[in-house]
LOLOTI-738239 format. One line per 2 residues: number of its first residue (from 1); their letters; for each residue z, x, y of C-alpha. Coordinates in pm, whole numbers, plus 50000, padded with zeros to 5 digits. Layout:
NUM	a	Z:X:Y  ... .
END
This chain:
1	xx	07008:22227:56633  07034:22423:56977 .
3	xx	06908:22241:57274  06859:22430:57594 .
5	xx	06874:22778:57464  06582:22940:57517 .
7	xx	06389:22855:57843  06060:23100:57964 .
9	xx	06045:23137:58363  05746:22904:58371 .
11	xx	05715:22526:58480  05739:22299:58150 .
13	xx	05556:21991:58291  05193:22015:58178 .
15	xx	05286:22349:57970  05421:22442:57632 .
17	xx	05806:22385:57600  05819:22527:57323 .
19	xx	06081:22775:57457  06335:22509:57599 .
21	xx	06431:22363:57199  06705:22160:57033 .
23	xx	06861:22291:56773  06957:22156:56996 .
25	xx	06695:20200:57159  06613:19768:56986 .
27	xx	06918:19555:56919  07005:19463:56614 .
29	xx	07347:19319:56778  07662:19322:56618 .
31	xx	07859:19025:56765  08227:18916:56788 .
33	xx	08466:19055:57025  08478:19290:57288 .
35	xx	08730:19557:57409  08761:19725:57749 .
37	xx	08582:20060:57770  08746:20345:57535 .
39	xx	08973:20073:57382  08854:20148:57050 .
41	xx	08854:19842:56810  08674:19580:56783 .
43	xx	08272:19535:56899  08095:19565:57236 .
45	xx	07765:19423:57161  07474:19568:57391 .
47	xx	07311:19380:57618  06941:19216:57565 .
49	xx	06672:19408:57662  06395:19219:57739 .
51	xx	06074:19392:57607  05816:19304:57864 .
53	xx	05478:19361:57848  05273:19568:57761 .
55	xx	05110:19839:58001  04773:19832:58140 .
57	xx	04506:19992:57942  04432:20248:58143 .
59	xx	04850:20357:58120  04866:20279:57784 .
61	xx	04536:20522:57721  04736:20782:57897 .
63	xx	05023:20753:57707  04856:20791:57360 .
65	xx	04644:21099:57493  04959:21237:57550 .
67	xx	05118:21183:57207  04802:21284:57051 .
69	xx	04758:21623:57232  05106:21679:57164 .
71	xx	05093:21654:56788  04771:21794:56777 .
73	xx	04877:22090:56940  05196:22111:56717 .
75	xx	05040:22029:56388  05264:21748:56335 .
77	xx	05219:21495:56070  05361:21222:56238 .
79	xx	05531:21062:56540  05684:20782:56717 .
81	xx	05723:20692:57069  05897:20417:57281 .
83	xx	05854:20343:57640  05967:20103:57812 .
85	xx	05926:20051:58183  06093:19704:58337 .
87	xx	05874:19525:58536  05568:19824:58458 .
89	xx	05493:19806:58100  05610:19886:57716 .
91	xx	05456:20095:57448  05573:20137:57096 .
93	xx	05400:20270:56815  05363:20519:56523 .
95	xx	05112:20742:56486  05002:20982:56212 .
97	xx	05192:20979:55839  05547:20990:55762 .
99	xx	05462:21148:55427  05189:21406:55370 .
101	xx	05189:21415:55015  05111:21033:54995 .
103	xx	04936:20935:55360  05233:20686:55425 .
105	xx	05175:20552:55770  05472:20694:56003 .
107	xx	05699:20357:56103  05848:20248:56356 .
109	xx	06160:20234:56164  06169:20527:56010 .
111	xx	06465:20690:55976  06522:21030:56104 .
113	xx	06725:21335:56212  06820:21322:56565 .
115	xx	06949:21684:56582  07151:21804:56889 .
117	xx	07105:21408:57044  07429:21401:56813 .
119	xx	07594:21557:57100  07539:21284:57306 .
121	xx	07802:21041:57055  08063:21375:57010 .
123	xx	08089:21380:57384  08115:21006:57398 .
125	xx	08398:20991:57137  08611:21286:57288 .
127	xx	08553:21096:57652  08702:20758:57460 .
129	xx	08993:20969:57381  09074:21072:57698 .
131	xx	09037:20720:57828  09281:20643:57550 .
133	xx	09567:20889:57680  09498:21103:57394 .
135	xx	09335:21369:57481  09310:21509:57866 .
137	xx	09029:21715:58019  09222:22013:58064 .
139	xx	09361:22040:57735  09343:22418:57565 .
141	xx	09138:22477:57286  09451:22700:57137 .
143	xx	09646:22366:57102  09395:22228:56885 .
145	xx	09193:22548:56699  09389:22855:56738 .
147	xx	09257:23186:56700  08883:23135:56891 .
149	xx	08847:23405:57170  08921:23267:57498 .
151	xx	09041:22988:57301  09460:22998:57533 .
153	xx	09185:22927:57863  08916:22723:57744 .
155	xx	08945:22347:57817  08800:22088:57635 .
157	xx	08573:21984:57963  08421:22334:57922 .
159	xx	08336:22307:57580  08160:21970:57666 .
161	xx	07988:22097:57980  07872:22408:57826 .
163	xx	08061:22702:58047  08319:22766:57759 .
165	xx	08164:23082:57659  08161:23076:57312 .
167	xx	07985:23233:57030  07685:23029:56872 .
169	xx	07731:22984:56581  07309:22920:56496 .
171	xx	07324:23290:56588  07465:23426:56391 .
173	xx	07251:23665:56029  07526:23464:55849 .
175	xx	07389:23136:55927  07059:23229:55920 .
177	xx	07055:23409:55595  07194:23086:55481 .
179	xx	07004:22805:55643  06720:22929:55662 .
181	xx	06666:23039:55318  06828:22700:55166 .
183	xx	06909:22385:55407  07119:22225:55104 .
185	xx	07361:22541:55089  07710:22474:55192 .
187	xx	07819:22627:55540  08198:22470:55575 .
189	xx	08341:22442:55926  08598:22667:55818 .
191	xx	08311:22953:55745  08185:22892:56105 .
193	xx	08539:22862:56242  08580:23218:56094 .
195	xx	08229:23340:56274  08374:23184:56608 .
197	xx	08735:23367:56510  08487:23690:56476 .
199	xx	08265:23722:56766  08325:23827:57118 .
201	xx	08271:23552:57436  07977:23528:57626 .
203	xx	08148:23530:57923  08491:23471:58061 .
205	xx	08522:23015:58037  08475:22879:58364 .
207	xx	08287:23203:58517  08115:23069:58836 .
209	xx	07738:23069:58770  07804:23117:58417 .
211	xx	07660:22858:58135  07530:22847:57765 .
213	xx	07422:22636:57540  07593:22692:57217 .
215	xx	07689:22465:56953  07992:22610:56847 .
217	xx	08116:22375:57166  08026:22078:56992 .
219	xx	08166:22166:56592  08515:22280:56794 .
221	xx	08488:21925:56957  08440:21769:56624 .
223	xx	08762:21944:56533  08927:21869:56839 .
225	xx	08878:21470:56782  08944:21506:56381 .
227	xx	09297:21683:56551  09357:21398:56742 .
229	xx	09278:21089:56542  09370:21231:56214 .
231	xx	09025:21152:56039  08686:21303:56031 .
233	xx	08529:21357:56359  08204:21138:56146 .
235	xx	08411:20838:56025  08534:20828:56426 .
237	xx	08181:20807:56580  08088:20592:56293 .
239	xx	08331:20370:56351  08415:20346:56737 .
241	xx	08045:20403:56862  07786:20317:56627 .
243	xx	07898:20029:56479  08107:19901:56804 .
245	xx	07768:19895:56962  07583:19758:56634 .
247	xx	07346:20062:56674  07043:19967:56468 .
249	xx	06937:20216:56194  07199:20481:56301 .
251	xx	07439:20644:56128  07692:20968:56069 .
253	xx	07577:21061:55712  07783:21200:55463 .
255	xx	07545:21317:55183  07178:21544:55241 .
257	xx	06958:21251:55200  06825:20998:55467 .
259	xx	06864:20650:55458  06527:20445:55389 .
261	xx	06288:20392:55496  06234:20749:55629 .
263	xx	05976:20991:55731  05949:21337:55501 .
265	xx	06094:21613:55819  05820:21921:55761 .
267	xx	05903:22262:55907  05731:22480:56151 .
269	xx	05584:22790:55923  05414:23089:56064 .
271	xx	05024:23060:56050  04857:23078:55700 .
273	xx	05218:23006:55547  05234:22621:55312 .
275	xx	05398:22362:55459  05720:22329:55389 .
277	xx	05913:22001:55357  06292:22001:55444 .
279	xx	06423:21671:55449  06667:21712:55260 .
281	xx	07000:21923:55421  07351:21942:55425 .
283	xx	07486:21739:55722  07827:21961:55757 .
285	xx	07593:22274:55880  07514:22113:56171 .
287	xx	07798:21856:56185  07975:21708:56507 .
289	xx	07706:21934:56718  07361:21790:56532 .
291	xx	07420:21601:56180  07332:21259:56281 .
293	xx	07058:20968:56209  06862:20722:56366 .
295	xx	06493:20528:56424  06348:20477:56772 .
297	xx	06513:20160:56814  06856:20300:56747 .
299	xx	06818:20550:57038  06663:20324:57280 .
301	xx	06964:20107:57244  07182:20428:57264 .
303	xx	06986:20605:57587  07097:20245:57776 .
305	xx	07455:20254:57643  07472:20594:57701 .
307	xx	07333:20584:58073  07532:20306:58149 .
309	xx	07876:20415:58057  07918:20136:57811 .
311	xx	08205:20263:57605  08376:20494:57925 .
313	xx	08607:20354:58226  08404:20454:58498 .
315	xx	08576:20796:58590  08511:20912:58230 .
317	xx	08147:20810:58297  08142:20996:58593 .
319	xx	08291:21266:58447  07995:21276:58139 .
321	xx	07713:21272:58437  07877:21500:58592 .
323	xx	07622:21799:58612  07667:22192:58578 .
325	xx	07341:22344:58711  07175:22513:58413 .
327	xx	06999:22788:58643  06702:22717:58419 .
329	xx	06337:22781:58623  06163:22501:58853 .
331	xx	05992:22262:58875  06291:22089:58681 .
333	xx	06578:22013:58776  06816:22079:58477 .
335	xx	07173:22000:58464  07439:21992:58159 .
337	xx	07706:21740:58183  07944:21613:57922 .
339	xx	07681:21605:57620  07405:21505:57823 .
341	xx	07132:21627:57991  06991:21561:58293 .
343	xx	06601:21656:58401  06476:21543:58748 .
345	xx	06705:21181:58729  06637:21101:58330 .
347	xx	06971:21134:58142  06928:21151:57799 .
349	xx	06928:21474:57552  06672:21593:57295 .
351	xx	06708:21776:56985  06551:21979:56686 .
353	xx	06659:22044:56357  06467:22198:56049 .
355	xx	06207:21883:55973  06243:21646:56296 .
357	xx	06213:21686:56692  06341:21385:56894 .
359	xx	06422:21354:57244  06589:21062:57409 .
361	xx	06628:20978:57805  06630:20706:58049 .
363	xx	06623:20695:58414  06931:20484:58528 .
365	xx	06860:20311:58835  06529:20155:58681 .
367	xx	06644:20120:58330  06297:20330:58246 .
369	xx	06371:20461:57867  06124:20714:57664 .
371	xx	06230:20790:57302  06006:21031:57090 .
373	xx	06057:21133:56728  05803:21327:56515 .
375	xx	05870:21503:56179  05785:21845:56216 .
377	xx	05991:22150:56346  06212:22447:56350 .
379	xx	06576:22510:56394  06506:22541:56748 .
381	xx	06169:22402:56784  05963:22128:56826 .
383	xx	05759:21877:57011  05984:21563:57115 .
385	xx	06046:21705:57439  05742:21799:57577 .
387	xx	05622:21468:57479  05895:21297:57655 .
389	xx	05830:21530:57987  05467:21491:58002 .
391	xx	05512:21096:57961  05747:21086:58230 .
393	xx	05542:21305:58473  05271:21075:58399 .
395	xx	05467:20713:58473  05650:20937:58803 .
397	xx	05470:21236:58866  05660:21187:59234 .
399	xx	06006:21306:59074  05810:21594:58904 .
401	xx	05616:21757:59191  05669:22108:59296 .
END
C-alpha cells in the first residue's frame, strides 16, 4: 500500500524502480446540477475529453515496447495502459490475460485495486472540508484521535504532506504476520490505532528536512473526516467525489471482492515459489490510505479532476500541489503535496497493493495523462510506475534529462 518508501540512490528513468513502490480517466458523466467547489451536494459532471487520434506508428511502437519489456521483466500476467496526448496522439489497450487460470484477455475495463492512488480522494475529501469551514489546516491531531505520539503538535496538513512523523503502520511484525499470511484476516482501525498509540515518532512533525511516507497519515485522515462528518470516511468519498464526478467504474468498496468485470490481482513470490492469486482482501486493512477501486477510464477521468482542482476553491488546490521536497535521488524531481505526487511536472500518484500495481499522472499545462494498471505485485511492489516513467521519458525525454 506504501508509495514512496523505499527509493535506491540510483536514477529510475530507464532502470528498475522497483525500490520506489506503492503500498503505496473516460466519462461516463453523471449529469444534473452543479455546486461550487467543496460545496458538497449535488453533481459536478467532468468535462469532455476529446480522445484524438491515435499516435504515429513509430510512437505507438514505442509505447508497446515499453509495456511489453515492463511486464516481461516483471512476470506480469496482464496490463493496461492509457495515454493520451492532446494534439500528439492516444493509446489505449490491454495486453496479456486478466485471468491465468482461464487465458481471459485483460480489458480495458477491468476492474482493479488502485492501492495508495486512494490517497489521492482522502486528501481530496479532507481539502473539501476545509473549504467547507469544517475542518482547518492547522487543526491537532489530539482533537480528533487522542493518544498518537506527537499527536497535541501534529496538524492535519502534516499528516497530508507527509512530515507528521508517524509510525507506519505496514511496518509493523503485527501487520505483517497478519497480511501477509491471510489478506482476508480482519485488521480493525482500532488494532492499528493501538500500533500508532504504541510506537515511537520518526521524527519530531514539522522537522525541517524531515519527511516519510507512511500510511498511518492517511488511516488517521480517514478518522479525522469520519470525526468530522459523522459517517465513514468511505461512504464520504463515495458520495462527495466519486459519484459527484460520475467517476466511471470507481468505487469505495465495502466487502473483499471486486466489482465485475475484473482482472484476478497475482502476487509477487520469490523465484521457484507458485503463483499466488490474491484478489480477494479485506478493504479495512488498507482503508482511507489504499482500499479503493477503479478501471483505466475511471482514473483518467480522476488524474484531470484531480490536476485541475475540480472539487477545491483554488487556495485548497494550491494548497494540495503544494510540494514538500522528498530528498529522494536525481534525475527526478520528487515532491509530496497534499496526497499527491509530483515527478518532474506530472501530478498524479501510483500505488501497489498485494495483486495490482497502478500508477496515475498527468502533466497539467498540456492536459498529457498516462494511466497504467497490471495485476501482479507485492505490498510494496510492482510495475505501474516504471511503466508510467519510462512512457513519459519517452513522449518528453526534455523534462527527464540529467
Amino acid at each position: 500500500m506504501s508509495a514512496l518508501r523505499r527509493r535506491r540512490q540510483e536514477g529510475l528513468v530507464g532502470r528498475s524502480c522497483r525500490s520506489f513502490a506503492v503500498l503505496v480517466a473516460l466519462l461516463a458523466l453523471v449529469g444534473a446540477c452543479t455546486t461550487s467547489p467543496g460545496g458538497g451536494s449535488g453533481l459536478v459532471p467532468l468535462e469532455p475529453v476529446d480522445a484524438g487520434s491515435p499516435f504515429a506508428p513509430a510512437t505507438a511502437a514505442e509505447i508497446e515496447r515499453i509495456v511489453h519489456d515492463q511486464m516481461r521483466a516483471g512476470a506480469v500476467p496482464g496490463m493496461a495502459v492509457g495515454v493520451w496526448v492532446p494534439g500528439r496522439g492516444r493509446l489505449v489497450q490491454g495486453y496479456g490475460v486478466s485471468d491465468v487460470a482461464t487465458g481471459s484477455a485483460f480489458a480495458l475495463a477491468d476492474h482493479v485495486r488502485i492501492a495508495s492512488i486512494t490517497k489521492t480522494f482522502t486528501a481530496t475529501a479532507t481539502l473539501m472540508l476545509v473549504d467547507q469551514g469544517k475542518l482547518a489546516l492547522d487543526d491537532r491531531l489530539q482533537s480528533f484521535v487522542p493518544g498518537i505520539p506527537n499527536g497535541r503538535d501534529i496538524t492535519v496538513r502534516q499528516l497530508l504532506n507527509m512530515t507528521a512523523g508517524v509510525y507506519d503502520y505496514t511496518q509493523s511484525p503485527e501487520f505483517k504476520a497478519s497480511f501477509d499470511v491471510d489478506p482476508l484476516a480482519p485488521f480493525p482501525v482500532d488494532q492499528i490505532l493501538a500500533i500508532l498509540r504504541s510506537r515511537p515518532a520518526a521524527f519530531t512533525p514539522g522537522q525541517p528536512g524531515a519527511w516519510q511516507y507512511s500510511d498511518s497519515n492517511y488511516i488517521l485522515l480517514g478518522q479525522i473526516i469520519e470525526n468530522v462528518t459523522g459517517e465513514p470516511a468511505g461512504t464520504f468519498i463515495q458520495r462527495e467525489i466519486v459519484d459527484a464526478l460520475g467517476l466511471p467504474g470507481t468505487s469505495y468498496p465495502t466487502s473483499p471482492e471486486i466489482p465485475p468485470p475484473a482482472s484476478r490481482g497475482y502476487m509477487i513470490v520469490p523465484p521457484g515459489a507458485p503463483e499466488r492469486d490474491v484478489t480477494a482482501l479485506d478493504p479495512a486493512v488498507a482503508g482511507t490510505a489504499g482500499a479503493m477501486i477503479s478501471t483505466v477510464e475511471g482514473l483518467r477521468a480522476w488524474a484531470g479532476a484531480l490536476a485541475a482542482g475540480t472539487l477545491l476553491s483554488p487556495a485548497a488546490h494550491a494548497e494540495q500541489t503544494a510540494f514538500v521536497n522528498t530528498r529522494l535521488s536525481p534525475p527526478l524531481q520528487i515532491g509530496y503535496g497534499a496526497g499527491v505526487i509530483g515527478i518532474n511536472g506530472f501530478v498524479g500518484h501510483n500505488g501497489a497493493i498485494y495483486g495490482f500495481s497502478t500508477a496515475m499522472f498527468q502533466l497539467p499545462e498540456t492536459g498529457a495523462t498516462i494511466v497504467v494498471v497490471a495485476n501482479k505485485a507485492s505490498n510494496v511492489d510492482g510495475v505501474g510506475l516504471e511503466t508510467f516513467l519510462q512512457i513519459a521519458k519517452l513522449l518528453y525525454p526534455e523534462r527527464f534529462s540529467a
